[in-house]
N, C-alpha and C positions, 0 to 999 in steps of 0.2 A: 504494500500500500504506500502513497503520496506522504514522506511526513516533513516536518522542517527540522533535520537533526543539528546536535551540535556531535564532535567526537575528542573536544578539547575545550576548556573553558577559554572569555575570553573572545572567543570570535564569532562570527554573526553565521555560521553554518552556514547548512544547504539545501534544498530539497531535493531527500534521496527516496529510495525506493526500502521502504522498512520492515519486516515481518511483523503481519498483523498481528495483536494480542490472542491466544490461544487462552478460552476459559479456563476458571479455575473453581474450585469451589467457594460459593459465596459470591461470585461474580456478576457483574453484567457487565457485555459489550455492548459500546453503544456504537453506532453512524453518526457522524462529528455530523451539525449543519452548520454550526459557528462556532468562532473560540473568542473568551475573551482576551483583552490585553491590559495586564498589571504591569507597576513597577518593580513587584515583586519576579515577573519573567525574566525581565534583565539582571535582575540580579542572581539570581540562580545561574541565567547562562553566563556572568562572569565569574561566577564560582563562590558569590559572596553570601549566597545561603546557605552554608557546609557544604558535606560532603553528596553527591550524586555519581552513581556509577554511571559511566559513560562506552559507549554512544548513549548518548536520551537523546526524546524525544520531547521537545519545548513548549511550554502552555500548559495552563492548570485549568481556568475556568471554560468552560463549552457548554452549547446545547444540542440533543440529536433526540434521533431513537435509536431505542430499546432492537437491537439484530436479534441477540440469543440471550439464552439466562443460563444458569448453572442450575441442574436441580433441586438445588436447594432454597434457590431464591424466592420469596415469598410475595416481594413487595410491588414488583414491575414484571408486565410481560410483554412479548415482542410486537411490535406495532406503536406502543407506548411515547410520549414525547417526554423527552426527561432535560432537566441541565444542572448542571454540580461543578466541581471540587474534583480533578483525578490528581492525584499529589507524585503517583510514580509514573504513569504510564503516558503521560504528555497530550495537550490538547490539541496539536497546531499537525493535526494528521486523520487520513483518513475514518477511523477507527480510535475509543479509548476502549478501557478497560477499569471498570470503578467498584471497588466491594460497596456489598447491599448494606454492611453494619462496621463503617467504621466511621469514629466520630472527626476524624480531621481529613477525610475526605466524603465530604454529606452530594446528598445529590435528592433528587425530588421530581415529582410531575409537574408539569409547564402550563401554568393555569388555562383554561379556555379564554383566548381571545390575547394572550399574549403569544408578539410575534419571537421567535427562535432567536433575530439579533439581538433585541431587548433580554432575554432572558438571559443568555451567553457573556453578558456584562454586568449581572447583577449577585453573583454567588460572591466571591473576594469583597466589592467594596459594602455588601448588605452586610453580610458576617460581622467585617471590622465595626458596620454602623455597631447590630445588637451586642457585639462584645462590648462596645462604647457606652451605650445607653445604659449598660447593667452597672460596668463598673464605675460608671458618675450616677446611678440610682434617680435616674431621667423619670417622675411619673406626674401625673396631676397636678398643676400649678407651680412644678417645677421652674423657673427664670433659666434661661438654656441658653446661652452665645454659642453659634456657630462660624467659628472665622473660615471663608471660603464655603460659605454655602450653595455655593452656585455650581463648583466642582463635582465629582460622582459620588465620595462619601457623600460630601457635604450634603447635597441635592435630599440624599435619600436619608440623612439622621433629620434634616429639614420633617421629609415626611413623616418620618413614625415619630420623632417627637409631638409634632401637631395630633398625631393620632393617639400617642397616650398622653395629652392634655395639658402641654408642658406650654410655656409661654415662650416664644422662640425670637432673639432677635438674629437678625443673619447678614453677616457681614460679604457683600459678594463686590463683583467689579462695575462698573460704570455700565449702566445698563441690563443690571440682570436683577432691579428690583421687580420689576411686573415679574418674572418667574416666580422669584422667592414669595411671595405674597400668594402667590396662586397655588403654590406649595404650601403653604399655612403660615408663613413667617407674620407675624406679630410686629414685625418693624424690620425695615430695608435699608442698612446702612451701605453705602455704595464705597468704595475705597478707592486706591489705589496703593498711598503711603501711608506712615500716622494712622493707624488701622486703633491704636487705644484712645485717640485723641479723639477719630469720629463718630468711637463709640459713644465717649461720655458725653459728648455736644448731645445727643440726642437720650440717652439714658442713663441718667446719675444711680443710680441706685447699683450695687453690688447684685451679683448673676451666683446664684446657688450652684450653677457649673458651668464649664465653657467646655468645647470642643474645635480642634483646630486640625 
């Protein structure tokens, strides 16, 4: 199969021809439709994530379907639309390979009416949001600064804080307050420099947490 390898950290690989993932038990392959793109990618492919054994195959987050299951599999079956988290077996290729039960690489069904590229870009920077949200204890009339709310965290801690009740102001760029607002932002501070200074011009009061 088509994949984009690397076989040395470091350099920008290639696109080779790679042996497809062979099930295992507890497995599902999926058919890539899209991969996402982190900063986390590059960094793996310069080697600055630890260790990975090499050749890999590059790319974590994707959306597809479900090709085969393993028979043990319970929770997806073929036909399926799924997009996740594959942490060994590489997203940027025809084909992954993702266990049904492991928690640091999750995966899930692609809601109805969401399209496959949207999906493909939301596992990495959603995760970071709810790991954020929990460990700053984000709920109900929470005061929440988001600096860079406009970006792909930011966008998306924007929504679920609005969604569990928090009171949101969001710091984004010259022009991307009608987004943030439409998002749930509670107040649109626009920036560019001085990002504490344009805070306080418009909200004096101290923020029970911030996110940046």
């Amino acid at each position: 199969m088509p994949a984009a390898v690397i076989d040395r950290f470091n350099t920008s690989g290639s696109v080779d021809e790679f042996p497809k993932p062979a099930l295992e038990p507890g497995t599902v392959l999926a058919r890539v439709t899209f991969a996402g793109l982190n900063p986390m990618d590059w960094k793996i492919r310069d080697g600055g994530a630890g260790e990975h054994p090499l050749p890999m195959i590059l790319g974590q987050d994707f959306a597809g379907v479900v090709e085969e299951t393993a028979d043990d599999v319970t929770r997806v079956s073929p036909g399926m639309r799924v997009f996740g988290i594959t942490r060994e077996r590489g997203s940027y290729a025809e084909y992954t390979l993702v266990p049904e039960h492991r928690q640091d690489s999750p995966f899930a069904l692609i809601p109805a009416g969401l399209e496959d590229a949207t999906a493909a870009a939301l596992p990495t920077p959603g995760l970071t949001v709810l790991a954020c949200l929990a460990l700053l204890g984000v709920e109900r009339d929470t005061t929440l600064l988001i600096i860079g709310a406009g970006g792909a965290v930011g966008s998306i801690a924007l929504q679920l804080a609005h969604l569990r009740g928090a009171r949101v102001t969001a710091v984004v760029r010259p022009g991307q307050s009608a987004q943030a607002r439409a998002f749930g932002a509670d107040e649109a501070v626009e920036v560019e420099h001085e990002v504490l200074g344009a805070v306080r011009a418009v909200h004096s009061q101290p923020f029970a947490a911030c996110s940046i």
